[in-house]
DSSP file (Angstrom, degrees, kcal/mol; ACC not computed):
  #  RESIDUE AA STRUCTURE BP1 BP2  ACC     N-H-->O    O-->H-N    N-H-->O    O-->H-N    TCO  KAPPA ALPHA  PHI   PSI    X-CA   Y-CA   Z-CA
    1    1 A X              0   0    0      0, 0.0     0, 0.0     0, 0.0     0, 0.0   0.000 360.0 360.0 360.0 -46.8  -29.3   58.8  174.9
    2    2 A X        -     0   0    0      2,-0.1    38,-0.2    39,-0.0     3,-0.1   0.821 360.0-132.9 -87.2 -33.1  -25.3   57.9  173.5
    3    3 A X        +     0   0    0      1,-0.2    38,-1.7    36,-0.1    37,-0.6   0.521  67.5 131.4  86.3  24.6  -24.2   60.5  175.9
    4    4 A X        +     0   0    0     36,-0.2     2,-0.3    35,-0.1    -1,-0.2  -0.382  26.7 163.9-106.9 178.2  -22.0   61.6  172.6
    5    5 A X        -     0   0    0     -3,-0.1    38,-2.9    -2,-0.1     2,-0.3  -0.788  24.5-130.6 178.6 145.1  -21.8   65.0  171.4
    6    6 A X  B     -a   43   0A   0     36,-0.3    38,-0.3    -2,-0.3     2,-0.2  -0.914  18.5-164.5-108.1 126.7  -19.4   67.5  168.6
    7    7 A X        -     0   0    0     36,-1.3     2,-0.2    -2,-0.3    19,-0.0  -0.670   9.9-176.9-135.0 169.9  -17.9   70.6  169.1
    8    8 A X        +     0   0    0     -2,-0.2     2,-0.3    36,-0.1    38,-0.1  -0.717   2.5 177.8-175.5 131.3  -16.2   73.7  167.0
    9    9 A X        -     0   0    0     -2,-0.2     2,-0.4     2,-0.0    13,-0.0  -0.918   4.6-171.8-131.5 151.7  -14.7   76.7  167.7
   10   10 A X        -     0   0    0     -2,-0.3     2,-0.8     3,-0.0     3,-0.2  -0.965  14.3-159.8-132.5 119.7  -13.2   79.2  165.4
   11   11 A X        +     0   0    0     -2,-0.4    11,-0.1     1,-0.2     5,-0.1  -0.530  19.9 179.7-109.8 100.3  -11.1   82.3  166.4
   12   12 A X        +     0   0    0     -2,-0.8     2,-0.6     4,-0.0    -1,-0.2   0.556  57.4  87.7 -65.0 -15.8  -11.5   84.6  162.9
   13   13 A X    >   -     0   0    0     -3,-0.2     3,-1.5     1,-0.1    -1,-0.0  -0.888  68.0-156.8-100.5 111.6   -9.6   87.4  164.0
   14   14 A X  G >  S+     0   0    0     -2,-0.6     3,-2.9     1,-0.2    -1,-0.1   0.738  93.1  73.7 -53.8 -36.9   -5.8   86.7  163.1
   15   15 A X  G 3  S+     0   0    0      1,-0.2    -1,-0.2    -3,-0.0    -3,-0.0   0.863  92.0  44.8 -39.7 -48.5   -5.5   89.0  165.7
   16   16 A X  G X> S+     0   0    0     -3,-1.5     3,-1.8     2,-0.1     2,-0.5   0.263  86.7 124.3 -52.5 -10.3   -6.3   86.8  168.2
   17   17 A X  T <4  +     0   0    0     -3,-2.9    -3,-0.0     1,-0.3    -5,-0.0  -0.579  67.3  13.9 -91.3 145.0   -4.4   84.1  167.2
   18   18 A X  T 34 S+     0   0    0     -2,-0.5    -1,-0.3    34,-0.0    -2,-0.1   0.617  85.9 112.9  80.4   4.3   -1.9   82.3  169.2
   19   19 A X  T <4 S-     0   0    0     -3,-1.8    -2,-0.1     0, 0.0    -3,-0.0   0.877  93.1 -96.0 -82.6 -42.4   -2.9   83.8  172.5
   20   20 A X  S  < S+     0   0    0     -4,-0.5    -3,-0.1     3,-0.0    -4,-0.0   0.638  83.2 122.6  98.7  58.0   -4.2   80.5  174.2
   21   21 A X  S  > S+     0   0    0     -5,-0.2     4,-0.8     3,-0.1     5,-0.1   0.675  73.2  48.1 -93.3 -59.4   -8.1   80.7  173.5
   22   22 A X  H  > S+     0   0    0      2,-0.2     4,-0.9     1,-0.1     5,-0.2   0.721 109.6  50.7 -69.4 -25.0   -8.6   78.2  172.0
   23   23 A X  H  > S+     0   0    0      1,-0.2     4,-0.8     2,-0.1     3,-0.3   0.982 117.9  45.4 -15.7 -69.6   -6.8   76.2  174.4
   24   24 A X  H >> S+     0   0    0      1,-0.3     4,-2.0     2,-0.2     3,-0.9   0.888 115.2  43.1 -64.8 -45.5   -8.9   78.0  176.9
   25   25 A X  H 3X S+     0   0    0     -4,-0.8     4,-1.8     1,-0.3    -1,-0.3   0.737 110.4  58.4 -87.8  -6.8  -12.4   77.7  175.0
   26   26 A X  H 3X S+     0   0    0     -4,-0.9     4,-0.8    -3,-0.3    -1,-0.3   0.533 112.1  41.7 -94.3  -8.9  -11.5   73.9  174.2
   27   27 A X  H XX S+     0   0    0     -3,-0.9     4,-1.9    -4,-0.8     3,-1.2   0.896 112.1  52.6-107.5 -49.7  -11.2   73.2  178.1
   28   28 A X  H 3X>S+     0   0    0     -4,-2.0     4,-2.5     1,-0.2     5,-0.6   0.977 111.3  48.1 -42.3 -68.3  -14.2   75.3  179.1
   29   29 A X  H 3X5S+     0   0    0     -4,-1.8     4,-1.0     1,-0.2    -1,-0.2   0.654 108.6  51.3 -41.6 -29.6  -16.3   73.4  176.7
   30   30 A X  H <X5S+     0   0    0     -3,-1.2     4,-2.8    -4,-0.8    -1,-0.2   0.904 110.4  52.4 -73.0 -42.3  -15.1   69.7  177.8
   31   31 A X  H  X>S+     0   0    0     -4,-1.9     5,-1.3     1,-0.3     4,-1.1   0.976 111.6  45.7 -81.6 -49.2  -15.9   70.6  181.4
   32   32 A X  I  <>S+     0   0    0     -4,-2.5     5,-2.3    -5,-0.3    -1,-0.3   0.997 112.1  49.8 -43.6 -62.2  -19.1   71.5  180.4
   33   33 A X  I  <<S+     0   0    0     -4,-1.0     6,-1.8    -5,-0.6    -2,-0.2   0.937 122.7  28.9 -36.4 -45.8  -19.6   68.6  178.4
   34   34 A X  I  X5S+     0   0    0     -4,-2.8     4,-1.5     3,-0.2     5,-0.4   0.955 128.5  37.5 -98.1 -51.9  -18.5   66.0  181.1
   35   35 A X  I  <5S+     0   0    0     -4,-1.1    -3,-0.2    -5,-0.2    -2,-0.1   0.926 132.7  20.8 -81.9 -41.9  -19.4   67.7  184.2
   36   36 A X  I  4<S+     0   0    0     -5,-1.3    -3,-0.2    -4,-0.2    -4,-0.1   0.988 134.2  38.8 -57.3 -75.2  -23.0   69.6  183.1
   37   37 A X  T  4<S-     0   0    0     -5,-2.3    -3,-0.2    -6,-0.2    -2,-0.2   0.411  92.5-149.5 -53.8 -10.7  -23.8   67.5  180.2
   38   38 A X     <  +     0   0    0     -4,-1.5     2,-0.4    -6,-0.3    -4,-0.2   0.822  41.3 154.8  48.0  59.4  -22.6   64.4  181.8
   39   39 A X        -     0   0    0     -6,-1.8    -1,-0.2    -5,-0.4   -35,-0.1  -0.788  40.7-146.3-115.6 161.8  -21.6   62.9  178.4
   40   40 A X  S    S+     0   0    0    -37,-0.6    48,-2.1    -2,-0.4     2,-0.3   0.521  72.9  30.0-101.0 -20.3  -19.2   60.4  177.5
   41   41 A X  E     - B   0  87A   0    -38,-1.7     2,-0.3    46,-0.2    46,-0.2  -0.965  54.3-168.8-134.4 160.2  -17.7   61.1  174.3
   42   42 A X  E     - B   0  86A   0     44,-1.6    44,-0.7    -2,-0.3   -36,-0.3  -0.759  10.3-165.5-170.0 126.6  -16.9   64.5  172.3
   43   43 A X  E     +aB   6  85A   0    -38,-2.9   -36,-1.3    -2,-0.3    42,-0.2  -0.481  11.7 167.9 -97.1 160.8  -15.9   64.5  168.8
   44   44 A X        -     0   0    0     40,-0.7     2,-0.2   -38,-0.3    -1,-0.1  -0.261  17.2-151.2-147.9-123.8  -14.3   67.4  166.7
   45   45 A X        +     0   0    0     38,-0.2     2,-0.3    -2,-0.1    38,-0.2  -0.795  10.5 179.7 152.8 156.8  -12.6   68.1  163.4
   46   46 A X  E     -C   82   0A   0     36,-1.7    36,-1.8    -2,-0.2     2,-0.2  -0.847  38.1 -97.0-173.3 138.9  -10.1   70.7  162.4
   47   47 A X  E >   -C   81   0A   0     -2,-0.3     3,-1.7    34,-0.3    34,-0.3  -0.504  32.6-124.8 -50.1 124.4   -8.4   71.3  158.9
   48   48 A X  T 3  S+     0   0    0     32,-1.8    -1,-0.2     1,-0.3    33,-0.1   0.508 112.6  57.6 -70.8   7.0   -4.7   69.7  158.6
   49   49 A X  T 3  S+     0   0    0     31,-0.2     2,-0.9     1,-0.2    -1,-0.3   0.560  86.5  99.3-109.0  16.8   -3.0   73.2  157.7
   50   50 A X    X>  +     0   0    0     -3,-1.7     4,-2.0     1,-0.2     3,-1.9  -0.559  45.8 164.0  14.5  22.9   -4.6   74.1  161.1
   51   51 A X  H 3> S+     0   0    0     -2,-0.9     4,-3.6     1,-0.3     5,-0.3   0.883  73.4  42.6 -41.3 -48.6   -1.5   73.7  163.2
   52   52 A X  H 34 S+     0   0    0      1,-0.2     4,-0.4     2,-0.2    -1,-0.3   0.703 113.7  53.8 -66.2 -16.3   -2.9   75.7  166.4
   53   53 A X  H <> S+     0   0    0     -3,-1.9     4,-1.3     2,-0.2     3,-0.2   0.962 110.8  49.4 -89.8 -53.1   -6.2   73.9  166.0
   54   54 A X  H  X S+     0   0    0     -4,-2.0     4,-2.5     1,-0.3    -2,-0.2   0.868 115.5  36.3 -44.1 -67.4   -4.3   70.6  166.0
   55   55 A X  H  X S+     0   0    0     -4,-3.6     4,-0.8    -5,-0.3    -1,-0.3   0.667 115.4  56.7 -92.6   3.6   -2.2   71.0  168.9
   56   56 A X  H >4 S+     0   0    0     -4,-0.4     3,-3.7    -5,-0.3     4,-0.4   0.830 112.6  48.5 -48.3 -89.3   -5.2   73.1  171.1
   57   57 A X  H >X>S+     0   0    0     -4,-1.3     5,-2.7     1,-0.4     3,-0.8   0.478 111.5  42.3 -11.6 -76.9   -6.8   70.2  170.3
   58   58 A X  H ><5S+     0   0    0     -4,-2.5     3,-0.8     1,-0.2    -1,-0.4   0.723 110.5  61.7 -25.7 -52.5   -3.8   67.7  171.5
   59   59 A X  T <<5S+     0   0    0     -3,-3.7    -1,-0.2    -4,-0.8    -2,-0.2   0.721 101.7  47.0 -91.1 -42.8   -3.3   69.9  174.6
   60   60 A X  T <45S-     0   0    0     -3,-0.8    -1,-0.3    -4,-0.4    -2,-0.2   0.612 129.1 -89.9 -81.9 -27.3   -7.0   69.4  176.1
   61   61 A X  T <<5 +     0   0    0     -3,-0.8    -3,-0.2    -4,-0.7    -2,-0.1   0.329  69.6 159.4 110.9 -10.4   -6.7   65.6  175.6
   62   62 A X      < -     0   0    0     -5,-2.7    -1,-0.3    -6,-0.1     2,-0.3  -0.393  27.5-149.7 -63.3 164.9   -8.1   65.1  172.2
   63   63 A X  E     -D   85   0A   0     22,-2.5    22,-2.6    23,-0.0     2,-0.9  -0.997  21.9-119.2-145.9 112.4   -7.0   61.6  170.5
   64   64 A X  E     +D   84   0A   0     -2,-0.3    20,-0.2    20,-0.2     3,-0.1  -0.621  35.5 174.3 -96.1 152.0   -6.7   61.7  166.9
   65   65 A X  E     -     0   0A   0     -2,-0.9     2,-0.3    18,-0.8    -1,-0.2   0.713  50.5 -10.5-104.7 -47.1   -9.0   59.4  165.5
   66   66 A X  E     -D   83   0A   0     17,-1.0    17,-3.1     2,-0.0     2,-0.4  -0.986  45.7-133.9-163.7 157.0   -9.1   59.6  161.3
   67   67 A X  E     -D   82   0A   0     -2,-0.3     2,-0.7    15,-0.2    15,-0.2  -0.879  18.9-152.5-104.5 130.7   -7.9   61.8  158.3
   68   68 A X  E     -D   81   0A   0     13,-2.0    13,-1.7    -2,-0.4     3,-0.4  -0.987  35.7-121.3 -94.4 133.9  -10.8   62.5  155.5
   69   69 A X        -     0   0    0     -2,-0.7    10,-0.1    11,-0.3    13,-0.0  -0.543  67.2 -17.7 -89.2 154.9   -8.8   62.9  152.9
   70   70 A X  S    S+     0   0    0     -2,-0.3    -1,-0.2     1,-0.2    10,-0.2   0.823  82.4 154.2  -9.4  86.4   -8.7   65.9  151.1
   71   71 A X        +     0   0    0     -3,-0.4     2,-0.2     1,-0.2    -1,-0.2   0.175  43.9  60.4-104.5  10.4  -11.8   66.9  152.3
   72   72 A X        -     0   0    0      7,-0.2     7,-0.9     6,-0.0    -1,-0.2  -0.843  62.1-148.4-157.4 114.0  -11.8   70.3  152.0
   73   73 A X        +     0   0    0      5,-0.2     2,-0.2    -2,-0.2     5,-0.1  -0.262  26.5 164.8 -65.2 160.2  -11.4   72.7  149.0
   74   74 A X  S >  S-     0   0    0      4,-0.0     3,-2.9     0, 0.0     5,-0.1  -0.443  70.9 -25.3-173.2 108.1   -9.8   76.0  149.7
   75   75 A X  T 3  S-     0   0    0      1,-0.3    -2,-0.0    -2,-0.2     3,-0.0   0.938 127.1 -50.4  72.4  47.5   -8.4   78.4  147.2
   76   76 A X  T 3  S+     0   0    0      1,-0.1     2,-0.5     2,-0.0    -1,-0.3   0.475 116.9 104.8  51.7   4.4   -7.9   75.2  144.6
   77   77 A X    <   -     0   0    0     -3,-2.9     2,-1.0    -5,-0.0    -1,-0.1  -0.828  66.2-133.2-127.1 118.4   -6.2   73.0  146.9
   78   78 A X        -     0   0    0     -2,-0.5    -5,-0.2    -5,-0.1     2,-0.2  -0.412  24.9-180.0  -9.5  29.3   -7.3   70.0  148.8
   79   79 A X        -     0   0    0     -2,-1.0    -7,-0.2    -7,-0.9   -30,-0.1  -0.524  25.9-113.3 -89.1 115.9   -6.4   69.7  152.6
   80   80 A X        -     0   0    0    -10,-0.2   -32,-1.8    -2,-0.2     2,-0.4   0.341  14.4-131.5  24.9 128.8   -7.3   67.0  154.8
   81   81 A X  E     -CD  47  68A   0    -13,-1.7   -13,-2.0   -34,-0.3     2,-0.4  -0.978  13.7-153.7 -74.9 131.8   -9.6   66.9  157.8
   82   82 A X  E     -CD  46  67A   0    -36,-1.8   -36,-1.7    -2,-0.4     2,-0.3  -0.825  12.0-153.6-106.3 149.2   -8.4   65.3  161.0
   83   83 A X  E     - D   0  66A   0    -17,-3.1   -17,-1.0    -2,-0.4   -18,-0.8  -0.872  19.8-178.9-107.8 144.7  -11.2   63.9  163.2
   84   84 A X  E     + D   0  64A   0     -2,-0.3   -40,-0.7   -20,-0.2     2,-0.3  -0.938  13.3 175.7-158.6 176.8  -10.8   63.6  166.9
   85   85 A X  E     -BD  43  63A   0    -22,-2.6   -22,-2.5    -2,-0.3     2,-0.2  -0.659  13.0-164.9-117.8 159.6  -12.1   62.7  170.0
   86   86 A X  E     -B   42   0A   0    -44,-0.7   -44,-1.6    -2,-0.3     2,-0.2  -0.802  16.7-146.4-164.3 175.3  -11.8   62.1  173.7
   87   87 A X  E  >  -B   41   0A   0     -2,-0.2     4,-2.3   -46,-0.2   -46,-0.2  -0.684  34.0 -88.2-150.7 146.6  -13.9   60.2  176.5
   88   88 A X  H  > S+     0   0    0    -48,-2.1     4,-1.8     1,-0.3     5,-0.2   0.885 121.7  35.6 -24.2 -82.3  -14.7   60.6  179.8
   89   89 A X  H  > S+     0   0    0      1,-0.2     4,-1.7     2,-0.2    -1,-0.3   0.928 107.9  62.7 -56.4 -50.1  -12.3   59.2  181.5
   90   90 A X  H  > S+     0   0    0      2,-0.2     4,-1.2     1,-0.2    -1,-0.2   0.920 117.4  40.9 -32.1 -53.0   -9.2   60.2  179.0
   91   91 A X  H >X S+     0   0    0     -4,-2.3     3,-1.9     2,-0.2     4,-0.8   0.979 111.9  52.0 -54.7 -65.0  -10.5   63.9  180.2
   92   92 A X  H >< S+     0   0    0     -4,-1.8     3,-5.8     1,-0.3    -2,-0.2   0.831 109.3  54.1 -17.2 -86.1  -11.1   62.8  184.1
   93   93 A X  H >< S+     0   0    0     -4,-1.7     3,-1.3     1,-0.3     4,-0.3   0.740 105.0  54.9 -41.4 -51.5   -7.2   61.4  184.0
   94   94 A X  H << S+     0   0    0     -3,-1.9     3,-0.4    -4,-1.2    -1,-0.3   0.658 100.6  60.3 -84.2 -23.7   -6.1   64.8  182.8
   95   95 A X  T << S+     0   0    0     -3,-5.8    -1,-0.3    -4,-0.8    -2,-0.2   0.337  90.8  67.3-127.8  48.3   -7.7   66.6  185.7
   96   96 A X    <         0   0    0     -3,-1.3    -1,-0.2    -4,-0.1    -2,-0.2   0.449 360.0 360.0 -14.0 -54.9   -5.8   65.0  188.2
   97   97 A X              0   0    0     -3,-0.4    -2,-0.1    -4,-0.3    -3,-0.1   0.162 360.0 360.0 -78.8 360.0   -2.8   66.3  187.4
C-alpha cells in the first residue's frame, strides 16, 4: 500500500568482516526492493559503534535520517542507533553511474 519497507543484515562471523558483503548484500536487497518489489522507500538502522555498517550503508545510497539516542544497552554502556533511509529515485540516480 506505502510502497515502504525495512531491512537488516548481520554478518556474525568476525571472520567475515570487512570483505565487502555487506556492501554486496545491501545492494542485492535494494534492487530487489525497487525493481521486484517496486517500492519506494527502504528504511534501516545500525548501531553507532558499527562503523562498517555505517559506511556499507553510506556506500549503497542510504541517507542518514535520525540518531535514537542511546538506544541500545550493550555490556553496560549505551550506544546510539542511527536510522536511515533511501528512495527510489536517490537509488535509480546511483545506477546510472
Amino acid at each position: 500500500m506505502h510502497q515502504i519497507a525495512s531491512l537488516g543484515i548481520a554478518i556474525g562471523d568476525p571472520a567475515y568482516w570487512g570483505k565487502g558483503y555487506g556492501t554486496d548484500g545491501l545492494k542485492l536487497l535494494l534492487g530487489y526492493a525497487f525493481r521486484e518489489l517496486n517500492l519506494y522507500r527502504v528504511g534501516s538502522s545500525t548501531i553507532s559503534y558499527d562503523i562498517r555498517s555505517i559506511k556499507a550503508h553510506e556506500k549503497v545510497g542510504f541517507r542518514q535520517e535520525g540518531i535514537q539516542r542511546s538506544f541500545i544497552q550493550r555490556e553496560g554502556r549505551r550506544f546510539d542507533l542511527i536510522i536511515f533511509g533511501i528512495l527510489r529515485p536517490e537509488w535509480e540516480a546511483l545506477q546510472t553511474r
